[in-house]
C-alpha positions as CSV (number, residue, x, y, z in Angstrom):
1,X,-3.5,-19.2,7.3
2,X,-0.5,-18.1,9.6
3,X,1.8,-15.2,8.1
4,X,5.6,-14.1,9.3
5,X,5.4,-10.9,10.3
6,X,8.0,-8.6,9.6
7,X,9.2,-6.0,7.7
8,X,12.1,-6.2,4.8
9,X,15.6,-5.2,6.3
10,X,18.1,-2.8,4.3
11,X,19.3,-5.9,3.0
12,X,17.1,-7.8,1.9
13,X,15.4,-4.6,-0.1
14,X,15.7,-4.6,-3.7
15,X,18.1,-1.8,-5.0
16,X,18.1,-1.5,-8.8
17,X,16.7,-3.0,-11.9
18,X,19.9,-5.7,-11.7
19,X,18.5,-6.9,-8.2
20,X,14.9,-7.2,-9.8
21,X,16.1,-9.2,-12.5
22,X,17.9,-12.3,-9.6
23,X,14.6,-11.8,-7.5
24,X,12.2,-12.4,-10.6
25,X,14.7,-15.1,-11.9
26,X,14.4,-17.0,-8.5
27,X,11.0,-16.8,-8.1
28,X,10.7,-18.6,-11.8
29,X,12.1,-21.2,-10.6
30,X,9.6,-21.5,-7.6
31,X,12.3,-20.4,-5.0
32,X,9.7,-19.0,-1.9
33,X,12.8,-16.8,-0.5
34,X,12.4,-14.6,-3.5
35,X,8.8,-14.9,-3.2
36,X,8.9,-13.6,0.3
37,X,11.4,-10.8,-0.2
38,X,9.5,-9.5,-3.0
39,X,6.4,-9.2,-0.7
40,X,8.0,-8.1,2.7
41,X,9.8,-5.4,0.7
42,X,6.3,-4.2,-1.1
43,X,3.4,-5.1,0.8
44,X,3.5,-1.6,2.9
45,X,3.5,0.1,-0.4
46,X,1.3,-1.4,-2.3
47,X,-1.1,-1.7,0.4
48,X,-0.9,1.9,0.5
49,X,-2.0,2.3,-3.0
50,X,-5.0,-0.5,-2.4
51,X,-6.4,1.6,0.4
52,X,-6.2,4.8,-1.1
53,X,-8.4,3.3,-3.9
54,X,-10.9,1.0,-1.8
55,X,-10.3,2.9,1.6
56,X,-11.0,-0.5,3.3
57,X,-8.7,-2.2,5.2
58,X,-9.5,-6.0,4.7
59,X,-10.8,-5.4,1.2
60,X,-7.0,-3.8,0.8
61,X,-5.3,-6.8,1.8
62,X,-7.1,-8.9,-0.7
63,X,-6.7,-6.6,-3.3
64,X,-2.7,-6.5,-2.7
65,X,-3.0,-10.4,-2.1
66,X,-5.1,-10.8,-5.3
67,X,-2.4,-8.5,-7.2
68,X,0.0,-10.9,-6.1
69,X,-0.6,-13.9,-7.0
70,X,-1.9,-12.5,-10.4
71,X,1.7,-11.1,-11.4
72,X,3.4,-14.4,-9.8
73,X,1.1,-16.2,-12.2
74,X,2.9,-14.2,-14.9
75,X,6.2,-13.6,-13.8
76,X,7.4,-14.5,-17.2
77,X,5.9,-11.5,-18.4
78,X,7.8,-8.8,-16.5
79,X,10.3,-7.6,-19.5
80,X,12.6,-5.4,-16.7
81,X,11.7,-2.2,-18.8
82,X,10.3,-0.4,-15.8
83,X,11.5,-1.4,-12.1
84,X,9.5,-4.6,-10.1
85,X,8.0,-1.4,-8.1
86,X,6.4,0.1,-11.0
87,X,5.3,-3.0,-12.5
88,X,3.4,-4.4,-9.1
89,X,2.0,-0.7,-8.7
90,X,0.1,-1.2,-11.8
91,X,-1.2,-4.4,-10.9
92,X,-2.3,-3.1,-7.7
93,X,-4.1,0.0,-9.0
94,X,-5.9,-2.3,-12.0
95,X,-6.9,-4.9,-9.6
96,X,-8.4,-2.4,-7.0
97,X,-10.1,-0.2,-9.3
98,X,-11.5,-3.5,-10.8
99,X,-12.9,-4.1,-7.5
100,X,-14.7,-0.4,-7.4
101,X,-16.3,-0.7,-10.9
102,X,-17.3,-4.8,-9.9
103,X,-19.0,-3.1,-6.5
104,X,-20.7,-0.1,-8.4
105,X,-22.2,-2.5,-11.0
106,X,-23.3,-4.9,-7.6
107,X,-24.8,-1.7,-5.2
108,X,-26.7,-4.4,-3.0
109,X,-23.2,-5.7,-2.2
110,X,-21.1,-3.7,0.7
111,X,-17.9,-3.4,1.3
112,X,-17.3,-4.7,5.0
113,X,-16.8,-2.6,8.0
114,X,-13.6,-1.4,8.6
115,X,-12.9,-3.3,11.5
116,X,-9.4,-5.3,10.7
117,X,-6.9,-2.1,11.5
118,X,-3.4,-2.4,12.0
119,X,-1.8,-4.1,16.1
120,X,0.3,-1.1,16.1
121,X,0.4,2.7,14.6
122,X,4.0,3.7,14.6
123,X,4.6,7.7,14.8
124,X,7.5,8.9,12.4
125,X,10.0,7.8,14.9
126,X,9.3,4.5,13.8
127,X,9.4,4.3,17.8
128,X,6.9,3.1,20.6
129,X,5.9,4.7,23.4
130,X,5.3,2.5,27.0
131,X,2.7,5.7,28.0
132,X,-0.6,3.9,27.2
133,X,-2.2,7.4,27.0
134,X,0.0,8.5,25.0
135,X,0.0,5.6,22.5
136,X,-3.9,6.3,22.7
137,X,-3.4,9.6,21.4
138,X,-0.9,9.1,18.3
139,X,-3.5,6.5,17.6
140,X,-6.3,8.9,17.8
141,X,-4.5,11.5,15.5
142,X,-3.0,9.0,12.8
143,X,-6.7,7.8,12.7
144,X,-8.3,11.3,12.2
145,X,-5.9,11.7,9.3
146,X,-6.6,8.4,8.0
147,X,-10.7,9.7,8.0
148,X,-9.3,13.0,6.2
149,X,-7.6,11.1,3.6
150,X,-10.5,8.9,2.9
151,X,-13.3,11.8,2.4
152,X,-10.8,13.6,-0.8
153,X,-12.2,12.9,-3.9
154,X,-10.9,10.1,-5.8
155,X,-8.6,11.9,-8.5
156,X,-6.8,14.0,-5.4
157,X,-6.9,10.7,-3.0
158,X,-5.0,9.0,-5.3
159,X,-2.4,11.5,-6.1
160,X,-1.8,11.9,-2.2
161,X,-1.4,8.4,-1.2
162,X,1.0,8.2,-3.7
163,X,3.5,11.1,-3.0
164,X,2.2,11.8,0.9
165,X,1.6,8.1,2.1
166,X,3.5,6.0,-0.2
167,X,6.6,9.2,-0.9
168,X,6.8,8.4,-4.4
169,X,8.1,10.7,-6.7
170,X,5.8,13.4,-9.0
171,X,7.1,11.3,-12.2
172,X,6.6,8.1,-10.6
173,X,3.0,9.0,-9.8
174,X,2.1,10.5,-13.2
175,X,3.5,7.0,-14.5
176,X,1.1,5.1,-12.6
177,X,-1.9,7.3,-12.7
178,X,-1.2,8.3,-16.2
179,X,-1.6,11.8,-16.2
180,X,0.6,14.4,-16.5
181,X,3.8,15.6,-13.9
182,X,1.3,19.4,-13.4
183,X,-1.5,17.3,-12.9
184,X,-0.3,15.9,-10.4
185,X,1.5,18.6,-8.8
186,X,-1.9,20.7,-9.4
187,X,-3.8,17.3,-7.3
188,X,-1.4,17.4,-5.0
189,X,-1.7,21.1,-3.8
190,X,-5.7,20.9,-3.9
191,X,-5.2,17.8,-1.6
192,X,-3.3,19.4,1.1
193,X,-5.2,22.0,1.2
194,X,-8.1,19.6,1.7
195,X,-6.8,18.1,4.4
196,X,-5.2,20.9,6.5
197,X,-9.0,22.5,6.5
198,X,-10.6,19.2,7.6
199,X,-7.9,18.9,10.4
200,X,-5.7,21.9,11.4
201,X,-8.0,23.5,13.8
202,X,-8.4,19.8,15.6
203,X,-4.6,18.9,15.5
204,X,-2.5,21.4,13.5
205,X,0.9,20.5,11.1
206,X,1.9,16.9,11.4
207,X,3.8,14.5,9.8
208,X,1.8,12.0,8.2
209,X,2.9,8.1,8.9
210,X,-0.5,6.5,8.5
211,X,-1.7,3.3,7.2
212,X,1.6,0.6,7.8
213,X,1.0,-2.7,7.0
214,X,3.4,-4.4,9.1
215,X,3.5,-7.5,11.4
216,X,1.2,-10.4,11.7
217,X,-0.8,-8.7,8.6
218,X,2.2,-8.4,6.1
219,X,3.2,-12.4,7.0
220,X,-0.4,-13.1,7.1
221,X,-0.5,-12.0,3.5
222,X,3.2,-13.4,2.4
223,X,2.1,-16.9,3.7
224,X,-1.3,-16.6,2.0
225,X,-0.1,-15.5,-1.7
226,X,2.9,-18.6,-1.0
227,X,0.3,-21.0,0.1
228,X,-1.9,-20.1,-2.9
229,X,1.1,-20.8,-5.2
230,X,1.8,-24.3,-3.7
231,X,5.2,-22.6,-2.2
232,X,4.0,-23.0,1.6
């Protein structure tokens, strides 16, 4: 299964609850366009929350791709009390703790090796450099963070994927973790301070732009949830 691989322009990004409400209209009515802007505007973001539960690459993308097609399967159901954002995040989270409790009850079964990785790391630039060592190195460093990020505990792993990686707000995290705006402030604080003593004497302050989900892998999963759904 072929993907597009691309990621959602200014325009086609959703911008209020009023935008939601035409997307998820369209896609009742089986129009793939909506389907796809839907996905190329989330698929960074939710795989973002995937891997900060499963910290798996491939086992990520088909927990965002399971997500998918699970709330496509229900679109009807999607009231327009919270944004689309918040009500895919949800999904996402349920579906990829799902996976962690299915694994823990099935220890004989591992999770694969984490060998599918992203073509290309971008830097905060959103730039690429045509120095290979150079590229080598922003790959080196956005991988050691990645290994940083992995090793904090689940409760403070969770919290920083989503403010950090994914930059959503302290309310907008409490939301979908369900805890409370301190707690995750208070998760949050112990998390950094995690991270900066696993990696500031190796690399010092940097800004974190780790895990994308862009290109062939973001079409590869837009085509696959469409294809699933009889769209493709």
């Amino acid at each position: 299964m072929k993907i597009l691989a691309h990621q959602a322009t200014e325009a086609e990004r959703p911008s209020g609850h009023g935008v939601d409400a035409d997307l998820v209209q369209r896609a009742l009515q089986n129009d793939p366009d909506a389907f796809r802007t839907i996905m190329r505007t989330y698929n960074q973001r939710l795989f973002r929350i995937a891997r900060g539960v499963v910290r798996n690459d491939s086992v990520a993308e088909d927990v965002v791709q399971e997500a998918y097609v699970r709330a496509f399967q229900h679109l009807e159901s999607f009231q327009g009390h919270s944004c689309l954002a918040t009500w895919l995040h949800r999904i996402v989270l349920n579906e990829a703790l799902d996976r962690l409790r299915k694994a823990s009850r099935r220890p004989e079964i591992h999770l694969p090796p984490d060998g599918h990785r992203a073509d290309i790391l971008q830097f905060p630039n959103g730039t690429t450099i045509d120095d290979p060592e150079k590229t080598m190195a922003q790959r080196q460093i956005l991988r050691l963070v990645e290994q940083a990020a992995d090793a904090l505990p689940d409760a403070f792993r969770l919290v920083f994927f989503a403010r950090v990686i994914e930059g959503m707000s302290v309310e907008e995290t409490a939301l979908l973790l369900k805890i409370k705006p301190e707690t995750v402030r208070s998760r949050l604080h112990r998390a950094r301070y995690l991270l900066r003593k696993q990696i500031d004497n190796t690399i010092g302050p940097l800004c974190l732009d780790a895990f994308p989900f862009a290109g062939q892998r973001c079409e590869r999963l837009t085509a696959g949830v469409l294809w699933r759904l009889g769209l493709e």
